[in-house]
N, CA and C atoms of all chains as a GROMACS GRO file, in nm:
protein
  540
    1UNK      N    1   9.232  10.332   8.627
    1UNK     CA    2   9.130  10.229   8.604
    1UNK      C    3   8.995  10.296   8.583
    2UNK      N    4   8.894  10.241   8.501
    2UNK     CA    5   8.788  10.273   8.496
    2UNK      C    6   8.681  10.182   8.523
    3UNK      N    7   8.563  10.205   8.586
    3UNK     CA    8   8.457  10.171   8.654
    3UNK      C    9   8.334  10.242   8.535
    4UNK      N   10   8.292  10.152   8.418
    4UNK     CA   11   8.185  10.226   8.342
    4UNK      C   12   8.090  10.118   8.340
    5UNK      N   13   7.982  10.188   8.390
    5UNK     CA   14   7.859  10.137   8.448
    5UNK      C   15   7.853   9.990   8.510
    6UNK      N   16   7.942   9.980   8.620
    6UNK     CA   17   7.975   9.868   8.701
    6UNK      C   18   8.076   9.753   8.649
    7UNK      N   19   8.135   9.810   8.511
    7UNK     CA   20   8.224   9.696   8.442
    7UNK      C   21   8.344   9.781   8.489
    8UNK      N   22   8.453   9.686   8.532
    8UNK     CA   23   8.555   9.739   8.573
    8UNK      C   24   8.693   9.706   8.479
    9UNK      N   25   8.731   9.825   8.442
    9UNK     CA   26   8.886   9.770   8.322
    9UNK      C   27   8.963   9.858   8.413
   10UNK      N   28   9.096   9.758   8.354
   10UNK     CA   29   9.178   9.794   8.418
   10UNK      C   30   9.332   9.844   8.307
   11UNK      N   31   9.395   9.944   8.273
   11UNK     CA   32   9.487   9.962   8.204
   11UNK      C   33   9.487  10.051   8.094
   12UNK      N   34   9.560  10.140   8.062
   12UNK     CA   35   9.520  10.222   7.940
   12UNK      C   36   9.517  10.202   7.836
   13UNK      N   37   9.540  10.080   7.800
   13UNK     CA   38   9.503   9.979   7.641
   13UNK      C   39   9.370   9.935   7.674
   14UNK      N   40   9.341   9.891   7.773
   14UNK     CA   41   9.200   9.812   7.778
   14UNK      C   42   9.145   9.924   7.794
   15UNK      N   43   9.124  10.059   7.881
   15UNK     CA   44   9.040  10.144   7.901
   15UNK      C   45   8.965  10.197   7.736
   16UNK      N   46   9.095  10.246   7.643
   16UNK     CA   47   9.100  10.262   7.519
   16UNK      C   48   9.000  10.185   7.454
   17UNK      N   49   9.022  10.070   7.455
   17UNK     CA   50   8.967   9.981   7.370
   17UNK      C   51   8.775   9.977   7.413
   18UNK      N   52   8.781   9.954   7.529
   18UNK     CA   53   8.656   9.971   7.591
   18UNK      C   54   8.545  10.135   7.498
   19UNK      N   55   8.650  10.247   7.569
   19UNK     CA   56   8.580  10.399   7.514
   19UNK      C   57   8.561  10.374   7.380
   20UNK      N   58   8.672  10.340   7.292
   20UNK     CA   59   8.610  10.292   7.150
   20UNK      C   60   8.557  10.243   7.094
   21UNK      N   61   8.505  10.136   7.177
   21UNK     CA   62   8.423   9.978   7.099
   21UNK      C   63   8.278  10.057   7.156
   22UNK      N   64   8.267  10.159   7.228
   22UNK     CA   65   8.151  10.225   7.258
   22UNK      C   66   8.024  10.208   7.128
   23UNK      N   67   7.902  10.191   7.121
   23UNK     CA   68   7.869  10.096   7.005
   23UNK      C   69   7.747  10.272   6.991
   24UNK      N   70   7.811  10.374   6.993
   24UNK     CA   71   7.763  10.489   6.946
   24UNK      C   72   7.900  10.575   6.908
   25UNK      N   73   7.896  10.670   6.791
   25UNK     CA   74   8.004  10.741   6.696
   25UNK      C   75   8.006  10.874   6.742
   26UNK      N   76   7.893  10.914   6.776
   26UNK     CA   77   7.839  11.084   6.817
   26UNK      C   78   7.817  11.115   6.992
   27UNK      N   79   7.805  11.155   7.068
   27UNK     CA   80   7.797  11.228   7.186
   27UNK      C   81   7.822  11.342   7.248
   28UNK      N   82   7.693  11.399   7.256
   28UNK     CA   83   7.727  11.574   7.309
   28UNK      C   84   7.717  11.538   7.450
   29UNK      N   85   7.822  11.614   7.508
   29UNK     CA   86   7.811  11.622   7.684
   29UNK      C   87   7.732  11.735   7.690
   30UNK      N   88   7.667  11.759   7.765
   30UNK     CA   89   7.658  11.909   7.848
   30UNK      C   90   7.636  11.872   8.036
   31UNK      N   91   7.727  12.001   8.049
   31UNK     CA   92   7.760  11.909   8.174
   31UNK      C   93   7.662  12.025   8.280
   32UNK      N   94   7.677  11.994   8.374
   32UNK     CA   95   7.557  12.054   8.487
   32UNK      C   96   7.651  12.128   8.606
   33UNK      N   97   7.732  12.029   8.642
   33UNK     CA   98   7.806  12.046   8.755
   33UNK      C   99   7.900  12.001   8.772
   34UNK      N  100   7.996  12.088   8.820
   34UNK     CA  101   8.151  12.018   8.840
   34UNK      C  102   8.202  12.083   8.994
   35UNK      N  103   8.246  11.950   9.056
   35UNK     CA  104   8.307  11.980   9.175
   35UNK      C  105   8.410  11.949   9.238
   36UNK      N  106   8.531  12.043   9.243
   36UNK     CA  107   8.658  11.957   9.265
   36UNK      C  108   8.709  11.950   9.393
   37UNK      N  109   8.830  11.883   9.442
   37UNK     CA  110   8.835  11.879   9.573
   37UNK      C  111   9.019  11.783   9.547
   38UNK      N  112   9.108  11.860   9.664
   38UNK     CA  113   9.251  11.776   9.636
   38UNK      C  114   9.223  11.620   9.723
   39UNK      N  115   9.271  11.542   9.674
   39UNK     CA  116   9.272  11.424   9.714
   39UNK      C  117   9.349  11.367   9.808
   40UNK      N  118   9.479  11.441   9.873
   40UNK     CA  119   9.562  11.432   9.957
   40UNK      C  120   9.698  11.474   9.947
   41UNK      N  121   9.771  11.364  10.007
   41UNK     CA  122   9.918  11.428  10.026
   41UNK      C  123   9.967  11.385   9.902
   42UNK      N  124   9.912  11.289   9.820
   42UNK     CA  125   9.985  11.240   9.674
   42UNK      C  126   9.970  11.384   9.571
   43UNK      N  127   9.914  11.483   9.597
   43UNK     CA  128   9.883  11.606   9.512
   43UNK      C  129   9.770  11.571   9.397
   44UNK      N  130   9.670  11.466   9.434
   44UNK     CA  131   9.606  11.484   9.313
   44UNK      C  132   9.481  11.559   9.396
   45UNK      N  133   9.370  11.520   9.253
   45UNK     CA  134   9.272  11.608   9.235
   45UNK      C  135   9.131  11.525   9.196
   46UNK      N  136   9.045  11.587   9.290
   46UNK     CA  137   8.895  11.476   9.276
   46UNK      C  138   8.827  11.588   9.205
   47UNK      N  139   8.765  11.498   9.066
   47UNK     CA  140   8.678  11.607   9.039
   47UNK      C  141   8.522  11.489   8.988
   48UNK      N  142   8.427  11.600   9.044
   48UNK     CA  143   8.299  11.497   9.024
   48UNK      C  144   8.190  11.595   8.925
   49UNK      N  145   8.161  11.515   8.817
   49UNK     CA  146   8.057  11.568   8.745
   49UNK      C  147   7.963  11.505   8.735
   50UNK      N  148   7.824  11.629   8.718
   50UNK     CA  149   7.701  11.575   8.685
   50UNK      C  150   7.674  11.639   8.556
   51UNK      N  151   7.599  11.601   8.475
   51UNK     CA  152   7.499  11.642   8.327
   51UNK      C  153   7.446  11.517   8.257
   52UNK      N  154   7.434  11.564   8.106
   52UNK     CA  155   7.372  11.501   8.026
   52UNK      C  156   7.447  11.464   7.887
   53UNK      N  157   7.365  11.318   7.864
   53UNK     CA  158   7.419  11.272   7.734
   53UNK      C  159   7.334  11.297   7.604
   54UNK      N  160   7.371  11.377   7.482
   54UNK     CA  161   7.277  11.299   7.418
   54UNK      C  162   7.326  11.246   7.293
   55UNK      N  163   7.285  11.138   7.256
   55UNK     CA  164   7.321  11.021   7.162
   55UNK      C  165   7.288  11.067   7.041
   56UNK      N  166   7.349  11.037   6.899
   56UNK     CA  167   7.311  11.110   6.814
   56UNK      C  168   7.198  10.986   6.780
   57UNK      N  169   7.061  11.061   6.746
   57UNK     CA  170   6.946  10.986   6.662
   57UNK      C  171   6.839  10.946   6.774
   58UNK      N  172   6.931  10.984   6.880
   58UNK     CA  173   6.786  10.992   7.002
   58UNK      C  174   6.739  11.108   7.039
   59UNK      N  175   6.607  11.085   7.106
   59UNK     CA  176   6.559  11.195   7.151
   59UNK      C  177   6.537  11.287   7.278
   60UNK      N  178   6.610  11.185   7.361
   60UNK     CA  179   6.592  11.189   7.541
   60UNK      C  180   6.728  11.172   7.562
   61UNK      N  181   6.748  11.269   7.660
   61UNK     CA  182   6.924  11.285   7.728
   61UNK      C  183   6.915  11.238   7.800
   62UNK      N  184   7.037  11.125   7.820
   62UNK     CA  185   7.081  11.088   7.959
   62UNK      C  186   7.096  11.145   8.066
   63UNK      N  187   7.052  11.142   8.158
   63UNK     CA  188   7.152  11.191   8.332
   63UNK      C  189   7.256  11.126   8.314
   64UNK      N  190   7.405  11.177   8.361
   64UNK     CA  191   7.488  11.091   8.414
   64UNK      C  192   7.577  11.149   8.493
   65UNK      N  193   7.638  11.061   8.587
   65UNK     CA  194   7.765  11.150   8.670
   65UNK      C  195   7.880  11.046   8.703
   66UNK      N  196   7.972  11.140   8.676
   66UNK     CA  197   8.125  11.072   8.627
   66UNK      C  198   8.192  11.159   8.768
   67UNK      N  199   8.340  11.058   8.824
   67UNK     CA  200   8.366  11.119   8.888
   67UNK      C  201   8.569  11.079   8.846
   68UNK      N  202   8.618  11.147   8.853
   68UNK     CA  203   8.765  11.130   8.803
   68UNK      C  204   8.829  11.170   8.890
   69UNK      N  205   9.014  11.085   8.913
   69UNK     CA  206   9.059  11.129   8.989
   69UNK      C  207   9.205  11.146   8.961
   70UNK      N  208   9.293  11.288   8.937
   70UNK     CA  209   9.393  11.340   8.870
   70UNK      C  210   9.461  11.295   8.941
   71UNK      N  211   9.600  11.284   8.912
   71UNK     CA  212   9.719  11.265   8.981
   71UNK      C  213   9.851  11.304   8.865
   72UNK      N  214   9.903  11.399   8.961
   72UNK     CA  215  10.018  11.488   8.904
   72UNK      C  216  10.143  11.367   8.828
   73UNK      N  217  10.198  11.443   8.750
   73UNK     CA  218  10.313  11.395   8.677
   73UNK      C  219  10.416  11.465   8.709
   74UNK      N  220  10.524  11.389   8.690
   74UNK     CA  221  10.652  11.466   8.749
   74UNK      C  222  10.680  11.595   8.678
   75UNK      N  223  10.649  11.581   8.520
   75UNK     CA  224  10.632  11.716   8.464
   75UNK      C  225  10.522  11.819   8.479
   76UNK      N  226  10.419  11.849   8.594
   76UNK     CA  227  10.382  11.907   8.590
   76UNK      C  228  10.233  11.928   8.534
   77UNK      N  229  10.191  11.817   8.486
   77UNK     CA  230  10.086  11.811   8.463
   77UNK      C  231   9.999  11.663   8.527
   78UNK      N  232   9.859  11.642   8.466
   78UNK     CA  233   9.839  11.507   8.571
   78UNK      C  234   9.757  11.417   8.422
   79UNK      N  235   9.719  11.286   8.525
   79UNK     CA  236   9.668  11.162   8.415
   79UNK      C  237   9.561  11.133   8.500
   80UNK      N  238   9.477  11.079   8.416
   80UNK     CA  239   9.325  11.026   8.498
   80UNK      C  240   9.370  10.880   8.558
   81UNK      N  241   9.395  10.875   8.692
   81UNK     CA  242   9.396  10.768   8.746
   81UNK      C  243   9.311  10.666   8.797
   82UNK      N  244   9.196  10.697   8.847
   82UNK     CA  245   9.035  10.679   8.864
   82UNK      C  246   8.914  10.731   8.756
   83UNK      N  247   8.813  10.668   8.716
   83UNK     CA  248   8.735  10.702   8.651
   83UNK      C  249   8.627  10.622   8.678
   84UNK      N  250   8.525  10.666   8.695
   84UNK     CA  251   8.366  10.606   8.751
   84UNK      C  252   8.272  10.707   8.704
   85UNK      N  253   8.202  10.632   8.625
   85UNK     CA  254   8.069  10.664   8.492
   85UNK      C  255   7.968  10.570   8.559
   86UNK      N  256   7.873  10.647   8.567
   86UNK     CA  257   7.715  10.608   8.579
   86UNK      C  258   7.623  10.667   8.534
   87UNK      N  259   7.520  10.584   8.453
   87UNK     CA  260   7.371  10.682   8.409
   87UNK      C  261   7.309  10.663   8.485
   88UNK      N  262   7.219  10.779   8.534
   88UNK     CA  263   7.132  10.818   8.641
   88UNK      C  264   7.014  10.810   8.579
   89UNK      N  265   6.961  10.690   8.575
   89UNK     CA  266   6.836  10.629   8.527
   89UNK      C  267   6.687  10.717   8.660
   90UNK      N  268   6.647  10.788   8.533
   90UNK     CA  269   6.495  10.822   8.621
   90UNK      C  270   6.439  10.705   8.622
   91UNK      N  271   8.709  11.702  10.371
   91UNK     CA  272   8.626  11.825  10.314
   91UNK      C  273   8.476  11.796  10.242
   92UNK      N  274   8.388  11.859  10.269
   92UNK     CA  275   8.277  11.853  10.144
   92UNK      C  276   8.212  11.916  10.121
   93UNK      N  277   8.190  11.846  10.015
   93UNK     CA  278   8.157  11.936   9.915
   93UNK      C  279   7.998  11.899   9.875
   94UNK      N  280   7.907  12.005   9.970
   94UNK     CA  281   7.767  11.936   9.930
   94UNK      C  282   7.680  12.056   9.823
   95UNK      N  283   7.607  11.988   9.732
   95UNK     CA  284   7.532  12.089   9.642
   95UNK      C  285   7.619  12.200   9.616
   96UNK      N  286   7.764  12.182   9.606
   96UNK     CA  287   7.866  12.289   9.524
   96UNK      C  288   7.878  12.366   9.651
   97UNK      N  289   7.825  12.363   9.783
   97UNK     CA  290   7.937  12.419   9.900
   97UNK      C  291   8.026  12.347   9.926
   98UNK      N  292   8.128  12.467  10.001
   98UNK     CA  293   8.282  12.360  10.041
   98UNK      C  294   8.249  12.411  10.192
   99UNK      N  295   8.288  12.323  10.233
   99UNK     CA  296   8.298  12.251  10.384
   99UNK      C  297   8.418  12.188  10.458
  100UNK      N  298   8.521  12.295  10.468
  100UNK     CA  299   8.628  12.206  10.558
  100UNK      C  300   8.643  12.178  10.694
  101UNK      N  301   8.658  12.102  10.762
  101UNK     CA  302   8.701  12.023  10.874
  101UNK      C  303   8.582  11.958  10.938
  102UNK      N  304   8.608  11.886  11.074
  102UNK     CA  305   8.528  11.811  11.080
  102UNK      C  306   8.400  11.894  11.175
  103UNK      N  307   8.411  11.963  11.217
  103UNK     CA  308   8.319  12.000  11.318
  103UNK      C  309   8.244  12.072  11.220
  104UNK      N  310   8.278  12.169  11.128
  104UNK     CA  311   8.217  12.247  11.035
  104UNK      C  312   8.151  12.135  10.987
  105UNK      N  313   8.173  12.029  10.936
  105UNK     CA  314   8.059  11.917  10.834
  105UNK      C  315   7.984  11.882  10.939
  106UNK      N  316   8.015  11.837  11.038
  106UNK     CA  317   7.907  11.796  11.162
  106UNK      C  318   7.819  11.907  11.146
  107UNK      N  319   7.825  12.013  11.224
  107UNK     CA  320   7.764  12.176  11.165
  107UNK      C  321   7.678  12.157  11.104
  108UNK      N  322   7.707  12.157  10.952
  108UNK     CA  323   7.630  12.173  10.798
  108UNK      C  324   7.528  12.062  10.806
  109UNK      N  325   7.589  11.912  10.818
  109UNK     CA  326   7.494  11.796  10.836
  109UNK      C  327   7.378  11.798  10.903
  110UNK      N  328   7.398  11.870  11.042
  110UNK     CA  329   7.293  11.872  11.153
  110UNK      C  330   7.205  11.979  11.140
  111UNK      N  331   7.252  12.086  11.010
  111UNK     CA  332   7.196  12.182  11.031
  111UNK      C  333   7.070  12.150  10.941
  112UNK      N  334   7.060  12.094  10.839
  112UNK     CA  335   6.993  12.036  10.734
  112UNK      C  336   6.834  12.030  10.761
  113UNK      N  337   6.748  12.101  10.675
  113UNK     CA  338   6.625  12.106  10.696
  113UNK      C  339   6.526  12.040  10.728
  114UNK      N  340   6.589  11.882  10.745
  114UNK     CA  341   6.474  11.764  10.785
  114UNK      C  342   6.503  11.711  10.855
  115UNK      N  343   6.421  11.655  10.920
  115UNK     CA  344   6.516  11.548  11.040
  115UNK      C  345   6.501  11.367  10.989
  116UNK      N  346   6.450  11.332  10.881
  116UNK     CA  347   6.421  11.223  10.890
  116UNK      C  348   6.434  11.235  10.698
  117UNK      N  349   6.527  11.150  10.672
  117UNK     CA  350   6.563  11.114  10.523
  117UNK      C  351   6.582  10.949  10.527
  118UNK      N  352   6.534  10.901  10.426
  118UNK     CA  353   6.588  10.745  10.413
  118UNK      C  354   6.634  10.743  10.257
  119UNK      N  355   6.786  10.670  10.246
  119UNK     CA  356   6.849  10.656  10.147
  119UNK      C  357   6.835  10.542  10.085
  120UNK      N  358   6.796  10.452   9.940
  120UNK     CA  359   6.823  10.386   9.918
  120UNK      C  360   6.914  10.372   9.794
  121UNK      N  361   7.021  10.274   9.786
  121UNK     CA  362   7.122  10.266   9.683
  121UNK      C  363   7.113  10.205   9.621
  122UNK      N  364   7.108  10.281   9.463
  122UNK     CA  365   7.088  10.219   9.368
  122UNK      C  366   7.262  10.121   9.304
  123UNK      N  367   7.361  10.194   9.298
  123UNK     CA  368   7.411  10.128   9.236
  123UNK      C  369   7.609  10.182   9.381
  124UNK      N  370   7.676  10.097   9.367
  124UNK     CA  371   7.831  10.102   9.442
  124UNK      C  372   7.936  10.084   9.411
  125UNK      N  373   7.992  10.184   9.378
  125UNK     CA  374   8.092  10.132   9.235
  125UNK      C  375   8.266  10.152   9.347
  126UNK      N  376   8.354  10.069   9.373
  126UNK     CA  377   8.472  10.106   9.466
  126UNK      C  378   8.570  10.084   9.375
  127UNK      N  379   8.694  10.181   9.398
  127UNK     CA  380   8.857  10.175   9.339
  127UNK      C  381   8.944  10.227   9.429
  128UNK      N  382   9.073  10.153   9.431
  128UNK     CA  383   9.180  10.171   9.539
  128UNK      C  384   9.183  10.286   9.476
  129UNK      N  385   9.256  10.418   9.555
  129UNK     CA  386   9.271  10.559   9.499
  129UNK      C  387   9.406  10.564   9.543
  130UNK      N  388   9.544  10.517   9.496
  130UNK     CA  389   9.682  10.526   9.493
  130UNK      C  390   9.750  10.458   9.567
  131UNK      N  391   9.890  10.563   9.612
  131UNK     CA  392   9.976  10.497   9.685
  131UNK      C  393   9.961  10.499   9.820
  132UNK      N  394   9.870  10.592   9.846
  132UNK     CA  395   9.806  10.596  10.018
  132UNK      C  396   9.744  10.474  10.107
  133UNK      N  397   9.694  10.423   9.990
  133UNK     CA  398   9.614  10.338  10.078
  133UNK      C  399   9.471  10.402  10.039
  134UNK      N  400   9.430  10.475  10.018
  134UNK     CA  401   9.311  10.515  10.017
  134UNK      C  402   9.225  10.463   9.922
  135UNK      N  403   9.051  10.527   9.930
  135UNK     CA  404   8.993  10.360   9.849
  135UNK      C  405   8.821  10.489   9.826
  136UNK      N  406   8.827  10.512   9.688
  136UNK     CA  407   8.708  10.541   9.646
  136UNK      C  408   8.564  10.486   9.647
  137UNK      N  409   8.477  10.570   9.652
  137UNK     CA  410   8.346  10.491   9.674
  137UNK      C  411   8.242  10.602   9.642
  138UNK      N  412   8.201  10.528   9.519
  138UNK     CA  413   8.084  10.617   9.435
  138UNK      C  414   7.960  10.576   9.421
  139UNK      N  415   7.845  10.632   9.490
  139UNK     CA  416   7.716  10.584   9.535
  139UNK      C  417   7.621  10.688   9.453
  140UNK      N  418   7.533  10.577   9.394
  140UNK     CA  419   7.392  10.674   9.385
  140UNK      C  420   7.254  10.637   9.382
  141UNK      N  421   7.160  10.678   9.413
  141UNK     CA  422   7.090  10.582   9.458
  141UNK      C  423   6.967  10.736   9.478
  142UNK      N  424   6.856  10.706   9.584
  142UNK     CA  425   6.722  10.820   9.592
  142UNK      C  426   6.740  10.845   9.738
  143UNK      N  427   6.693  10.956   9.782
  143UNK     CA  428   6.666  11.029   9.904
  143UNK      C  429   6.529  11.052   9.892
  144UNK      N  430   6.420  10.987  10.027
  144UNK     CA  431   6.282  11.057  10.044
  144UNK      C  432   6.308  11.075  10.196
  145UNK      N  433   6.247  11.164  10.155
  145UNK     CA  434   6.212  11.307  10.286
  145UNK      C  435   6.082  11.247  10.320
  146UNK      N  436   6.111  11.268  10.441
  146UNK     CA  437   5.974  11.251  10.526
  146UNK      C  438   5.858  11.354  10.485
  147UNK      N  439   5.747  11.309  10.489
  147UNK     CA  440   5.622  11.421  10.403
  147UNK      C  441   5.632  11.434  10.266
  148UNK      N  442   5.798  11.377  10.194
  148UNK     CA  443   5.788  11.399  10.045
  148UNK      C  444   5.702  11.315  10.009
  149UNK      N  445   5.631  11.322   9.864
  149UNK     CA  446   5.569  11.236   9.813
  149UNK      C  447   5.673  11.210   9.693
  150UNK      N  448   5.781  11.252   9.629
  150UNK     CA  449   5.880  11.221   9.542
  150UNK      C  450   6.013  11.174   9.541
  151UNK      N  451   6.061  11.069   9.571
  151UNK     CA  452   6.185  11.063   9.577
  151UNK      C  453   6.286  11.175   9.512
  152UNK      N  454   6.406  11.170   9.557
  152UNK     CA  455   6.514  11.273   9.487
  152UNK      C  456   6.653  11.178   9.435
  153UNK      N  457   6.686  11.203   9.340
  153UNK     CA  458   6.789  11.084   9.289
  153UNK      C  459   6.923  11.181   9.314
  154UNK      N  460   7.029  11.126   9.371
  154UNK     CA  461   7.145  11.176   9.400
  154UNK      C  462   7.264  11.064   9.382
  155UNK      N  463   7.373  11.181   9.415
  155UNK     CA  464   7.570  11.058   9.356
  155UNK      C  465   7.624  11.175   9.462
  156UNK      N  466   7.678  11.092   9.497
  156UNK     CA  467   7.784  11.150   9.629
  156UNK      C  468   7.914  10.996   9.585
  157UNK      N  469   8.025  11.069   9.630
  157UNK     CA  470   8.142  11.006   9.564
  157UNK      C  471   8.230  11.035   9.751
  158UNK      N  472   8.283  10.920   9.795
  158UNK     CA  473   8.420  10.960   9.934
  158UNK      C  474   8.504  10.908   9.885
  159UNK      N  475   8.625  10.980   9.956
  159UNK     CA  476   8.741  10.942   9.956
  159UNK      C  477   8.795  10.851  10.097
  160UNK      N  478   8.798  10.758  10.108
  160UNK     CA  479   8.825  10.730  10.253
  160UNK      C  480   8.968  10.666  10.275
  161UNK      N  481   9.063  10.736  10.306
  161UNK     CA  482   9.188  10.745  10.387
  161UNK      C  483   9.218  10.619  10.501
  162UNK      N  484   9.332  10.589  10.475
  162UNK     CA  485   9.358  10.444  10.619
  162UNK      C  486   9.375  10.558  10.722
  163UNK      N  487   9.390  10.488  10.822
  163UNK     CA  488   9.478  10.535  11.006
  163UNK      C  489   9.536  10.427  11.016
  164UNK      N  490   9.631  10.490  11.127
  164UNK     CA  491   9.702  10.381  11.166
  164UNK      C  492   9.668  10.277  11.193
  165UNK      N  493   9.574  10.267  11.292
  165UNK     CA  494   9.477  10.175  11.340
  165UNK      C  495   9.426  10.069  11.252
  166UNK      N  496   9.433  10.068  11.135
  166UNK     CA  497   9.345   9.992  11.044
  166UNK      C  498   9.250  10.021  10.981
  167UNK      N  499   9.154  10.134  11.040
  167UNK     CA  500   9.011  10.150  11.010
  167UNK      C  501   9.046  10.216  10.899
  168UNK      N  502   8.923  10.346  10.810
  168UNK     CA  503   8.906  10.428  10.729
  168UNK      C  504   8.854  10.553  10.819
  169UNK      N  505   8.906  10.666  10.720
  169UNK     CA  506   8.804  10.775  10.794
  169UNK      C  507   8.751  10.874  10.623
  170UNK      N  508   8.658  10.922  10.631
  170UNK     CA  509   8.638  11.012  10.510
  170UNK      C  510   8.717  11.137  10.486
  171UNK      N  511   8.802  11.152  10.402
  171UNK     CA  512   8.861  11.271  10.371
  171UNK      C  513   8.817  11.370  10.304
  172UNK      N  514   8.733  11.300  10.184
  172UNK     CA  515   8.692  11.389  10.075
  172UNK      C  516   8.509  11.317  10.028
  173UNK      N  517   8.451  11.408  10.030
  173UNK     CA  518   8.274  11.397  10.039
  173UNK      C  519   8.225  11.510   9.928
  174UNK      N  520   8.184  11.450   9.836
  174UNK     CA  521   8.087  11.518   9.741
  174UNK      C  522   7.950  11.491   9.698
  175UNK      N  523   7.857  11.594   9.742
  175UNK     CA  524   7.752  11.546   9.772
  175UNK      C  525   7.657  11.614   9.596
  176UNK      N  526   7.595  11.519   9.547
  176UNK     CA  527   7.469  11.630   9.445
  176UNK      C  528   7.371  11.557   9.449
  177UNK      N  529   7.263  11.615   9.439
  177UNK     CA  530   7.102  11.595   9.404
  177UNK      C  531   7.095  11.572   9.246
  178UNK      N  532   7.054  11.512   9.158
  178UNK     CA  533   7.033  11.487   9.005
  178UNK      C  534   6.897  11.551   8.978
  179UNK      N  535   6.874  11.631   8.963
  179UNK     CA  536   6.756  11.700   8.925
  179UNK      C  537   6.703  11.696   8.756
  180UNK      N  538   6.566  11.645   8.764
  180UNK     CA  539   6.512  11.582   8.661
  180UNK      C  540   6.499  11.672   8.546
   0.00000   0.00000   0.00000
């Protein structure tokens, strides 16, 4: 599920649809900080980032910090199960 | 565990430790925004905060996102498992 900027979707068709209908085409991340941490006995994985957005045709980068939360697949790899996006409005 | 300003910090007496050791004695938090998601099959339940820290004598607030993980007990209650702490620096 994702949590982007207090709107909450739920499902990986709606998440999809949401990231795409995003009403900007361009976005550079640069990220600041990343901090991970295991999440428990389920084997996943917390990871929390901080940096910046910037939008193509603007001139001022966002703050923002996203925090995601992995969880393993039986094959060996994992899927974003949690996702929480916020801009860090000066 | 936590994870403050990119140190790791495991168990509980060590975070008691680190917390108490902290250069001020007097911080007031206010929250800007509280974003929560169940985090699996545990039971467990995310909670992503960010909001300003002023220090006593500061004249500037400090904008920060700290993200927990908080775990059931038997008992019913929650306890924090996983703590990530950052400052957003302007």
């Amino acid at each position: 599920m994702l949590t982007f900027e207090g709107q909450k979707i739920q499902g990986s068709q709606n998440i999809v649809n949401k990231l795409t209908s995003l009403p900007f085409d361009q976005c550079k991340h640069t990220i600041t900080t990343v901090d991970c941490q295991p999440s428990g006995p389920s084997g996943g994985m917390l990871v929390f980032v901080s940096g910046n957005l910037q939008l193509a045709g603007e001139q001022h980068a966002l703050k923002f910090s996203q925090m995601f939360h992995l969880m393993p697949t039986p094959q060996g790899s994992f899927y974003v199960y949690n996702d929480i996006f916020r801009l860090n409005y000066a």
